[in-house]
GUZA-254248 format. One line per 3 residues: their letters; for each residue x negated, z, y of N, C-alpha, C. Coordinates in nm, 2 decimals, always signed. Example, Ala and Ser with C-alpha at 12.3 -4.5 7.8 and 13.67 -1.06 7.14 Angstrom:
2
as> -1.32,+0.78,-0.57,-1.23,+0.78,-0.45,-1.32,+0.78,-0.33 ~ -1.28,+0.71,-0.22,-1.37,+0.71,-0.11,-1.29,+0.79,+0.00
END
This chain:
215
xxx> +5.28,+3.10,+5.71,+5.36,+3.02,+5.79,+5.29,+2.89,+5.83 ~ +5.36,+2.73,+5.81,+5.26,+2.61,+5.88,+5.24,+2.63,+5.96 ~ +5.17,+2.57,+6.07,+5.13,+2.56,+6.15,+5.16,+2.38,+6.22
xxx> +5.22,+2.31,+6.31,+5.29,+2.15,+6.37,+5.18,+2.16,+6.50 ~ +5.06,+2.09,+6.47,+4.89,+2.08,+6.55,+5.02,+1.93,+6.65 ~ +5.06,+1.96,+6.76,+5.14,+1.85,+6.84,+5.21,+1.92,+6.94
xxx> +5.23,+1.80,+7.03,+5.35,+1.85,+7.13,+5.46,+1.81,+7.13 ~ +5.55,+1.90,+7.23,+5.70,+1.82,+7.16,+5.83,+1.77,+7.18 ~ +5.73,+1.70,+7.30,+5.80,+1.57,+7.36,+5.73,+1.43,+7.27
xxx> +5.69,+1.45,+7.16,+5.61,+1.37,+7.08,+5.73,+1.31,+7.00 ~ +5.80,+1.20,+6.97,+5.88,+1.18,+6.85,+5.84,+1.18,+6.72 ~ +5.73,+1.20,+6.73,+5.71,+1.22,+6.58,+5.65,+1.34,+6.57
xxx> +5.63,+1.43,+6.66,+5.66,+1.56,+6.61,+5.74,+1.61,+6.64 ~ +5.85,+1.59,+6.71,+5.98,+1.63,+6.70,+6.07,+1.58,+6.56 ~ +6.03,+1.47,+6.54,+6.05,+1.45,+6.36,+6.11,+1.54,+6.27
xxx> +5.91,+1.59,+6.27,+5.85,+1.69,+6.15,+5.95,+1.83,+6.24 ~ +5.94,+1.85,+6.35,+6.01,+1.95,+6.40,+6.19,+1.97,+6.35 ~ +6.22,+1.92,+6.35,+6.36,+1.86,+6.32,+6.41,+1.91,+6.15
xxx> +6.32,+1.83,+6.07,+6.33,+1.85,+5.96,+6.26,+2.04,+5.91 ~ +6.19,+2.06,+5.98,+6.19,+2.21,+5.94,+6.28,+2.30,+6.00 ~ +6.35,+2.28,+6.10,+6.46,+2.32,+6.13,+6.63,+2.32,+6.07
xxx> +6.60,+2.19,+6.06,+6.73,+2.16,+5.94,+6.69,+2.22,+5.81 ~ +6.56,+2.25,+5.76,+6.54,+2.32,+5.60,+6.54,+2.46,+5.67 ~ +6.54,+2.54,+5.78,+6.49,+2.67,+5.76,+6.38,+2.75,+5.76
xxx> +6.27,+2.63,+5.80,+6.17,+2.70,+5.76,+6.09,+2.71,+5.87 ~ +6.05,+2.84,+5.90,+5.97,+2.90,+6.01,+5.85,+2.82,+6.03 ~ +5.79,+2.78,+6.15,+5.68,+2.74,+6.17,+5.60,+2.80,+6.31
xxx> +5.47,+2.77,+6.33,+5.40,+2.77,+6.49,+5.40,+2.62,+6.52 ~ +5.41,+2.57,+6.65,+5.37,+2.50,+6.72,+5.23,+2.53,+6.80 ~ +5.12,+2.46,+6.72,+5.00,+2.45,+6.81,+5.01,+2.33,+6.89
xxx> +4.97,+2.30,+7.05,+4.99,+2.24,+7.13,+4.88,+2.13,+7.11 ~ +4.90,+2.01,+7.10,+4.74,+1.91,+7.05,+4.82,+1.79,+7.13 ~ +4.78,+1.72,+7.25,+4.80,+1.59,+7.31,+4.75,+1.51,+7.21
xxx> +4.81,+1.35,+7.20,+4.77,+1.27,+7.17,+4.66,+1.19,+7.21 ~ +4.56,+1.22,+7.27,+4.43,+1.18,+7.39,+4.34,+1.34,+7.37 ~ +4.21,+1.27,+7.43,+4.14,+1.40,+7.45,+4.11,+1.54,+7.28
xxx> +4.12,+1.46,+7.19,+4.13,+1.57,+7.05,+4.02,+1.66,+7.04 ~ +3.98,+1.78,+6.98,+3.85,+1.81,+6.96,+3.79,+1.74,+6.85 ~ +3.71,+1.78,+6.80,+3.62,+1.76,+6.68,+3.70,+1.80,+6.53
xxx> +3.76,+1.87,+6.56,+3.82,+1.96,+6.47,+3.96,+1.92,+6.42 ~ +3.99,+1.88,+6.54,+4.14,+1.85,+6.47,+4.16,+1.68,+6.44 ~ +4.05,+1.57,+6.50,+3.98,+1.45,+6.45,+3.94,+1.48,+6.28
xxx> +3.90,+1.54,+6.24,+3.82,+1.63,+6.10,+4.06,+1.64,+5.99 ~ +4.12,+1.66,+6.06,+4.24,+1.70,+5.99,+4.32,+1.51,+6.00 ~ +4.31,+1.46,+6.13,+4.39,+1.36,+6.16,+4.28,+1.24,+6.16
xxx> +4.24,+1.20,+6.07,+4.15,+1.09,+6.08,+4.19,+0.95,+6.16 ~ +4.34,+0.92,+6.24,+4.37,+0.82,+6.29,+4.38,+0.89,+6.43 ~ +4.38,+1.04,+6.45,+4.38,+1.03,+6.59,+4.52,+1.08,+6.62
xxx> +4.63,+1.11,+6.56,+4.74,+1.11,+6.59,+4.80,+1.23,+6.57 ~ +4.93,+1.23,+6.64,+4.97,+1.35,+6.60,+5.12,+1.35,+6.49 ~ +5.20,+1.41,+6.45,+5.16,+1.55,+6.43,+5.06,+1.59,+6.30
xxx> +5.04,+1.69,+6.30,+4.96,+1.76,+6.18,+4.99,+1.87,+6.12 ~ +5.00,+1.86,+6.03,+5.07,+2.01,+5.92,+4.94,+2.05,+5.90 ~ +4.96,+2.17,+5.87,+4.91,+2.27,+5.84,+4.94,+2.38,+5.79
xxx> +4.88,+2.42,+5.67,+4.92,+2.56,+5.57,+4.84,+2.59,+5.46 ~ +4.80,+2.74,+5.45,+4.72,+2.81,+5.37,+4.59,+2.70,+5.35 ~ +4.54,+2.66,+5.42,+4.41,+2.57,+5.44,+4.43,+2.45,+5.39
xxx> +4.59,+2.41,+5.38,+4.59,+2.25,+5.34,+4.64,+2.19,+5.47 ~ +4.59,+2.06,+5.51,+4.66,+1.99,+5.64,+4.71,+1.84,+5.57 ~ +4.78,+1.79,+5.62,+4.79,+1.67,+5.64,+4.86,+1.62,+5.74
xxx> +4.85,+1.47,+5.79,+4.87,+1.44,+5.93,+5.01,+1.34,+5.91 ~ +5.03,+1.26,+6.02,+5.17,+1.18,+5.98,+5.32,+1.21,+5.92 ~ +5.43,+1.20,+6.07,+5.53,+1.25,+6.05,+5.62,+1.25,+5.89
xxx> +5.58,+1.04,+5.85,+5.67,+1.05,+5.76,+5.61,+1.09,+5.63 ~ +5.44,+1.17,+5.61,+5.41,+1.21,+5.51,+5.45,+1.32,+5.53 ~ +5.44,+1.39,+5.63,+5.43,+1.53,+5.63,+5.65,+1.55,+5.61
xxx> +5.70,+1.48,+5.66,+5.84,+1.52,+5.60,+5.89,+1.49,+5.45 ~ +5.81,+1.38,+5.39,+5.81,+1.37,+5.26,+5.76,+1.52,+5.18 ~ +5.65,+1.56,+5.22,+5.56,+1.65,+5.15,+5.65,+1.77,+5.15
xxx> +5.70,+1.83,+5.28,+5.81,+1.94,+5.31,+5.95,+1.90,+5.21 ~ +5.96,+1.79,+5.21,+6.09,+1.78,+5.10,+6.05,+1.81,+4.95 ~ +5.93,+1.79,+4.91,+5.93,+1.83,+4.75,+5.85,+1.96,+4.76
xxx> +5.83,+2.06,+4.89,+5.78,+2.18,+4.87,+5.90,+2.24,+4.92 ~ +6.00,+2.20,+4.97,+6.16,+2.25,+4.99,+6.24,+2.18,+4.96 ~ +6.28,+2.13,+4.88,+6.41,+2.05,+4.84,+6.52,+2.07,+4.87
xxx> +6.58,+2.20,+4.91,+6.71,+2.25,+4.96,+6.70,+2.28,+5.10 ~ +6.80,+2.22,+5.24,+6.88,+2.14,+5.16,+6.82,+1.99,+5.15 ~ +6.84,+1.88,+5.07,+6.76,+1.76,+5.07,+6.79,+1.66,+5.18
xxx> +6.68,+1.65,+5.24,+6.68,+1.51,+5.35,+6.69,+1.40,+5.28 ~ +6.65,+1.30,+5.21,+6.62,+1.25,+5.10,+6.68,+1.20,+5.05 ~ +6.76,+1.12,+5.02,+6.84,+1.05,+4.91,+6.82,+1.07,+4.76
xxx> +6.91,+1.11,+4.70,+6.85,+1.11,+4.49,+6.83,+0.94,+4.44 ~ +6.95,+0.87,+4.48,+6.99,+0.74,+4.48,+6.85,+0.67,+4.51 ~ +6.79,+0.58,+4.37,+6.69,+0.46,+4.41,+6.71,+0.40,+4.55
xxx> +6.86,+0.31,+4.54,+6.83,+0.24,+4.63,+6.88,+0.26,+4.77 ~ +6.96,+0.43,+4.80,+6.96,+0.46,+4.92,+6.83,+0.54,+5.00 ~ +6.73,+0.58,+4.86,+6.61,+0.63,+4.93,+6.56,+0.53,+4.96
xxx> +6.51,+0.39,+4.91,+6.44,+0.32,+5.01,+6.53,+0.28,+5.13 ~ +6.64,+0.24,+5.14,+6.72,+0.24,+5.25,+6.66,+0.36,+5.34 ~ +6.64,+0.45,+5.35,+6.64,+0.56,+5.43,+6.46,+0.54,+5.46
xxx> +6.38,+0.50,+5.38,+6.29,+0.50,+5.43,+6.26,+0.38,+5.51 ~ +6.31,+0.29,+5.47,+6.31,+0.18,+5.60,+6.38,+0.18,+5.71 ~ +6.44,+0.27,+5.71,+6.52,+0.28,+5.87,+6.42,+0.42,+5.94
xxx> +6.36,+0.50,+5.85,+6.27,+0.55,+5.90,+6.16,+0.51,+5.98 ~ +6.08,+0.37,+5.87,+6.00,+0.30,+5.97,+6.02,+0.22,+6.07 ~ +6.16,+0.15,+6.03,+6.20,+0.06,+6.14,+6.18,+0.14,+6.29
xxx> +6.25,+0.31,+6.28,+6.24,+0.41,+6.39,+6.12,+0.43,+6.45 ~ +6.05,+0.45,+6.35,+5.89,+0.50,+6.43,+5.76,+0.36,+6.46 ~ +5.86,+0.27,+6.44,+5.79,+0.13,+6.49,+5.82,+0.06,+6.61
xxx> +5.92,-0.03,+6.57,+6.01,-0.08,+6.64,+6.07,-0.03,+6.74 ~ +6.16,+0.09,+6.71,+6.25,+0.16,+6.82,+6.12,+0.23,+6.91 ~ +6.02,+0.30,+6.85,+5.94,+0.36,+6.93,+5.83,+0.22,+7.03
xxx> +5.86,+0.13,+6.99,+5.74,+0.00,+7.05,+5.89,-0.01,+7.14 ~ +6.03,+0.02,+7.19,+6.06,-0.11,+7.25,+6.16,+0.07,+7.37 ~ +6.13,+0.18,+7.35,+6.18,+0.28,+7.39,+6.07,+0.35,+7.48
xxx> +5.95,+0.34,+7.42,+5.81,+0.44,+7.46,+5.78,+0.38,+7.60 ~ +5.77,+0.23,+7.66,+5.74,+0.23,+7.79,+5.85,+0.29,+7.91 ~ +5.99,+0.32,+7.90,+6.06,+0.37,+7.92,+5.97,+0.49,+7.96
xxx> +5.95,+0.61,+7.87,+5.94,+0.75,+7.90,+5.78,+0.74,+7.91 ~ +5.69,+0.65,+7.91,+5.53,+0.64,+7.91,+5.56,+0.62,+8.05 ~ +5.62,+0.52,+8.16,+5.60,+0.53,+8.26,+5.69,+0.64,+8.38
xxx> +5.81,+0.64,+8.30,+5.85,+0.78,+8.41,+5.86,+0.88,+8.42 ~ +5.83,+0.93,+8.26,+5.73,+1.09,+8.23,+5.61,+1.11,+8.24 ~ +5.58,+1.03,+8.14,+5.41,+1.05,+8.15,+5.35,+1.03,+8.25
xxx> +5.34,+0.89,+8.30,+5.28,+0.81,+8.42,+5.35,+0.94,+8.55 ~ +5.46,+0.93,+8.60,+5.54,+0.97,+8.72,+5.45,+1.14,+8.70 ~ +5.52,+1.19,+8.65,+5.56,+1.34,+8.62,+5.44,+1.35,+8.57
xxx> +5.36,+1.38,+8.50,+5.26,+1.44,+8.43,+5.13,+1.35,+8.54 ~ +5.11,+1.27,+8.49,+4.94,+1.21,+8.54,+4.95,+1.14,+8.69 ~ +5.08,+1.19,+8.76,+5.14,+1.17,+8.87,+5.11,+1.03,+8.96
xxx> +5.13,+0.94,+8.84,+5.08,+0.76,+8.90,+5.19,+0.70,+8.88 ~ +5.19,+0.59,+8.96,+5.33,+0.56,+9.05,+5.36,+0.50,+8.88 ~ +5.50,+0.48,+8.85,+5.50,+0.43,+8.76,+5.58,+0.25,+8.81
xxx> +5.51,+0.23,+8.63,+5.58,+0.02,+8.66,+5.69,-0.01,+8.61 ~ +5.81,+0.00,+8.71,+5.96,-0.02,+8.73,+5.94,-0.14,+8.61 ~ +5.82,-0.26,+8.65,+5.86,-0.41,+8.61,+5.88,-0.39,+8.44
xxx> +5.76,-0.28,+8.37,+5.72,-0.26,+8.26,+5.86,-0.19,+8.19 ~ +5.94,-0.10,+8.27,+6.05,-0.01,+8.25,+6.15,-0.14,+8.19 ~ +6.22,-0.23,+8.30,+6.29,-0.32,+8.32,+6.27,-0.41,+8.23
xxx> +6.15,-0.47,+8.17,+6.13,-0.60,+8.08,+6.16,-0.49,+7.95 ~ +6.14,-0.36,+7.90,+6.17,-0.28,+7.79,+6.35,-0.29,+7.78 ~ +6.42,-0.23,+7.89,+6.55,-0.23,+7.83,+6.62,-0.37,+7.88
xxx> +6.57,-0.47,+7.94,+6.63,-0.58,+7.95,+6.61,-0.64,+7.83 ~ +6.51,-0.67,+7.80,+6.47,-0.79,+7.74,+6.44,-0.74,+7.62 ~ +6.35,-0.62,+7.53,+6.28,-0.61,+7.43,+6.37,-0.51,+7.38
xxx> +6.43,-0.43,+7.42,+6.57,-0.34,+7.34,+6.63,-0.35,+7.28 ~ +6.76,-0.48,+7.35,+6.86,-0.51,+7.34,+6.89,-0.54,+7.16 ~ +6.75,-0.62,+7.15,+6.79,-0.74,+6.97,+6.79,-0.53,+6.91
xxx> +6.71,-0.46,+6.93,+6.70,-0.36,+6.81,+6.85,-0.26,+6.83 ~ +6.88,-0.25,+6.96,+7.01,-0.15,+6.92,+7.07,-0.28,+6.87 ~ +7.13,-0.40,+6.90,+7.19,-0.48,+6.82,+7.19,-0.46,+6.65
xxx> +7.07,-0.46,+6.59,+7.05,-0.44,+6.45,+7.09,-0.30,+6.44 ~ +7.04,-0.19,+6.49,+7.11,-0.04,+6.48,+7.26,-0.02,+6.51 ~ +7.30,-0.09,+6.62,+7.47,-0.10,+6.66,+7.50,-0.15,+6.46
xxx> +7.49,-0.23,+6.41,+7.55,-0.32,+6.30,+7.51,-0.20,+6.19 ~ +7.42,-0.13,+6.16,+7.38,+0.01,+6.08,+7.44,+0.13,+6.07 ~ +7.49,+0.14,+6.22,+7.56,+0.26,+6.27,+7.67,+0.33,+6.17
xxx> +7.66,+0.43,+6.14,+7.78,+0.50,+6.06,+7.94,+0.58,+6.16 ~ +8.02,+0.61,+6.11,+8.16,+0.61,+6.16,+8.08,+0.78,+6.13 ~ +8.03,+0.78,+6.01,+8.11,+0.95,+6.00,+7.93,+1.01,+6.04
xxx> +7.87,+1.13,+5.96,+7.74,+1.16,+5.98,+7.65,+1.10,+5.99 ~ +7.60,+1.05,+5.86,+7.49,+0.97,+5.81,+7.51,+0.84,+5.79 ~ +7.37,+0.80,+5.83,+7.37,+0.65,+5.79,+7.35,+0.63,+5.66
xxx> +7.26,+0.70,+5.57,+7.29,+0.65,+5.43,+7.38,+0.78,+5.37 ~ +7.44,+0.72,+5.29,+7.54,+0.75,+5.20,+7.61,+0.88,+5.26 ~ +7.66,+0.86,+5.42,+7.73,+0.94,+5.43,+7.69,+1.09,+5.46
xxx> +7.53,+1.09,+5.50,+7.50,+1.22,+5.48,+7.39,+1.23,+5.55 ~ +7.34,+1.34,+5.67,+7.26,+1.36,+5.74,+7.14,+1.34,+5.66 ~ +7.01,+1.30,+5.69,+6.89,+1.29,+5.60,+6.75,+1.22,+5.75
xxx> +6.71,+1.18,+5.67,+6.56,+1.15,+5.69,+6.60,+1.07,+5.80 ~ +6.68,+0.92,+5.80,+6.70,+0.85,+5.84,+6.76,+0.85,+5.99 ~ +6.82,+0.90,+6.03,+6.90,+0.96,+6.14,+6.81,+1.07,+6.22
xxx> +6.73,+1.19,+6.15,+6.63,+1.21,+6.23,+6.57,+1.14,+6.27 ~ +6.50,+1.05,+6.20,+6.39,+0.95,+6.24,+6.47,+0.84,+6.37 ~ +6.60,+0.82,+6.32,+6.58,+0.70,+6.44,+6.67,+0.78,+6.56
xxx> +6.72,+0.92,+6.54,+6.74,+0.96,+6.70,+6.66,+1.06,+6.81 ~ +6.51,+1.05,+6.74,+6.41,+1.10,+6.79,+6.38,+1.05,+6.89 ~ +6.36,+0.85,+6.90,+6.34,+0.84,+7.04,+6.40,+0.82,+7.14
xxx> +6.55,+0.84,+7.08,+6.64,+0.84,+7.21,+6.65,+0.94,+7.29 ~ +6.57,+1.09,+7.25,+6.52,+1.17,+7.30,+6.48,+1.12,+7.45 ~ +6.34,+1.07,+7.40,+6.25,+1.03,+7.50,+6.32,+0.92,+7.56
xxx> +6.40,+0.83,+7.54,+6.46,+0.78,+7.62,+6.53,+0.86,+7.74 ~ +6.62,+0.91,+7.71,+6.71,+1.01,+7.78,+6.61,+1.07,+7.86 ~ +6.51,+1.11,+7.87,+6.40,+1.19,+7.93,+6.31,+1.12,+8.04
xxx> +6.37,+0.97,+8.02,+6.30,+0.89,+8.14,+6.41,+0.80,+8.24 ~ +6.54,+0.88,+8.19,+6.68,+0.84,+8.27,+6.75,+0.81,+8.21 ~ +6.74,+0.71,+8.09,+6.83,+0.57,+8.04,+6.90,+0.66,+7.90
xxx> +7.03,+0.62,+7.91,+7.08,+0.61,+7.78,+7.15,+0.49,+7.67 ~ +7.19,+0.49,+7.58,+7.23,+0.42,+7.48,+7.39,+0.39,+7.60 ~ +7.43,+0.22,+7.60,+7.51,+0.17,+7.70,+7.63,+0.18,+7.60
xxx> +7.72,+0.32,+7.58,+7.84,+0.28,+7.51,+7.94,+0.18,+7.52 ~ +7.97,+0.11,+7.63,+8.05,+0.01,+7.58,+8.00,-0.11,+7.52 ~ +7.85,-0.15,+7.52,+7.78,-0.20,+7.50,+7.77,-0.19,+7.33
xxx> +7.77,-0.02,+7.30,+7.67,-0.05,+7.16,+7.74,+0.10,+7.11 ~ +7.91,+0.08,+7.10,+7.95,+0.19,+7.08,+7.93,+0.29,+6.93 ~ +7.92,+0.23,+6.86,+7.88,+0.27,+6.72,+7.75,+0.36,+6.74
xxx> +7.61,+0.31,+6.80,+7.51,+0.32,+6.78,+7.52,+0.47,+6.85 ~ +7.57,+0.46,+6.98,+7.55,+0.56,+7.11,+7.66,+0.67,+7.04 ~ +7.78,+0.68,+6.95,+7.83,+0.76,+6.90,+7.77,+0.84,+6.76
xxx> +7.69,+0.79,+6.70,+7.61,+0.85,+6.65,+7.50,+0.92,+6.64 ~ +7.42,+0.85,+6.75,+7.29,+0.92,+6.78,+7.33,+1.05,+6.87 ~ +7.46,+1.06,+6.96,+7.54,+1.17,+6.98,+7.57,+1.27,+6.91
xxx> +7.61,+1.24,+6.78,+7.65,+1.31,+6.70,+7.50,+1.42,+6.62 ~ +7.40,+1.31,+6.57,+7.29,+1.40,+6.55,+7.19,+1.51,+6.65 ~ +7.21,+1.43,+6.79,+7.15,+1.52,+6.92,+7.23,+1.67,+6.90
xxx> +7.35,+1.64,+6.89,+7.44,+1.75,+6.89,+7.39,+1.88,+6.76 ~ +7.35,+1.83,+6.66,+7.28,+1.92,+6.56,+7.18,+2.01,+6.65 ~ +7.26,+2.17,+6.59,+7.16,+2.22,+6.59,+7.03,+2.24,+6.66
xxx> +6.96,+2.19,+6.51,+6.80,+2.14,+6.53,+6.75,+2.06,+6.62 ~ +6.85,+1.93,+6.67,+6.77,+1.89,+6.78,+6.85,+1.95,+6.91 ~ +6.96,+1.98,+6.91,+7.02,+2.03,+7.05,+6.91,+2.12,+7.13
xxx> +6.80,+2.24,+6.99,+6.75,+2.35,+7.05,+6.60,+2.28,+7.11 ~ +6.57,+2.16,+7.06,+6.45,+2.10,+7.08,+6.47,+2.06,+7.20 ~ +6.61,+1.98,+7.26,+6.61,+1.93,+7.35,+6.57,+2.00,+7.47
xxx> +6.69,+2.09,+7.47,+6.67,+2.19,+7.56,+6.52,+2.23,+7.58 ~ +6.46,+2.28,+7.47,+6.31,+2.26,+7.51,+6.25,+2.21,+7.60 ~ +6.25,+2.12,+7.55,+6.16,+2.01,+7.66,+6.24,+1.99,+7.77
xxx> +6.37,+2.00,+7.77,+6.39,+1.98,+7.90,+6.38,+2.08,+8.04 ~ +6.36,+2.22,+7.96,+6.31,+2.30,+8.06,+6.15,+2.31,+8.03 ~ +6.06,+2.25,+7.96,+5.93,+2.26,+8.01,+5.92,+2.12,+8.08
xxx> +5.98,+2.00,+8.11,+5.99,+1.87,+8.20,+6.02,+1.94,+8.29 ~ +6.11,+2.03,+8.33,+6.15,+2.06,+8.48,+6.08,+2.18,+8.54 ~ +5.97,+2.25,+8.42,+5.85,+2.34,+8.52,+5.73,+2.25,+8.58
xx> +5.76,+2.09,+8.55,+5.65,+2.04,+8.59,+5.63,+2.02,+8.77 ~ +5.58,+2.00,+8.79,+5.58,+1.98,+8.95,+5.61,+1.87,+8.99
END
């Protein structure tokens, strides 16, 4: 059975989480913060990061390797696109997600989870405020224009891409804020639609009852 070396209020191990849930496939969650690593698990993730696969003594680190690698050691059902030019489509909206969306989302839940709730320091409203005023807005605009009517953003079909970019609306939602539907109704009706799966409905809940054992 792998082993997902992360935690999982992490979006990018909620990712790799996601996609093994959508294939079926049994895993452990080992608990590993992004800060503070041993020696050992520095030795698997040479950048420091999380998450980290692990299985039968192979590791590798990095959400969108490690969900590529799970797709050609399980191919059914496929995340993936067959299609040339809808797989790279799918993989650029994947990075756009774990860049972008995570650079302009993360101070959001860095100050009123992490900071507030966990390391119990006041958190910076100003740092909250300049994120969904100011640095947001242009990227759901580009995502609002992306947005699909029916499942999937590419070709119509849940995949890689839609995990990846409604992972950190997670962590949004987790530090108050949601997607402004009148605002950005396309965007906020879809990433609704994938929360609703399954796979992430059961994650959510997760964390949301280990956020509310916190003190």
């Amino acid at each position: 059975m792998p082993t997902i070396h992360g935690v999982n209020a992490s979006p990018f191990v909620r990712k790799v989480r996601v996609v093994l849930e959508e294939k079926g496939i049994a895993y452990e969650l080992n608990p590993v913060m992004p800060f503070g690593q041993t020696p050992e698990f520095k030795a698997m993730s040479p950048l420091g990061k999380i998450p980290v696969y692990e299985e039968d003594g192979f590791s590798v680190p990095d959400s969108s390797v490690i969900a590529q690698y799970v797709e050609r050691k399980h191919p059914t059902p496929p995340l993936y696109p067959a299609n040339d030019e809808s797989f790279a489509t799918a993989l650029f909206l994947e990075e756009y997600a774990d860049t972008k969306l995570i650079e302009v989302t993360a101070p959001v839940f860095v100050q009123r989870v992490i900071n507030k709730r966990i390391m119990k320091i006041e958190p910076n409203e100003e740092v909250v405020q300049q994120a969904l005023s100011e640095r947001m807005p242009p990227v759901l605009d580009w995502l609002e224009s992306r947005a699909p009517d029916g499942d999937g953003v590419v070709d119509g079909r849940v995949g890689i891409a839609d995990i990846a970019d409604a992972s950190p609306f997670v962590n949004l939602e987790h530090g108050g804020e949601r997607i402004d539907a009148k605002r950005w109704p396309r965007l906020a009706a879809w990433i609704a639609r994938v929360h609703a799966r399954p796979s992430f409905k059961k994650l959510i809940e997760e964390e949301k009852a280990g956020f509310a054992s916190v003190k």
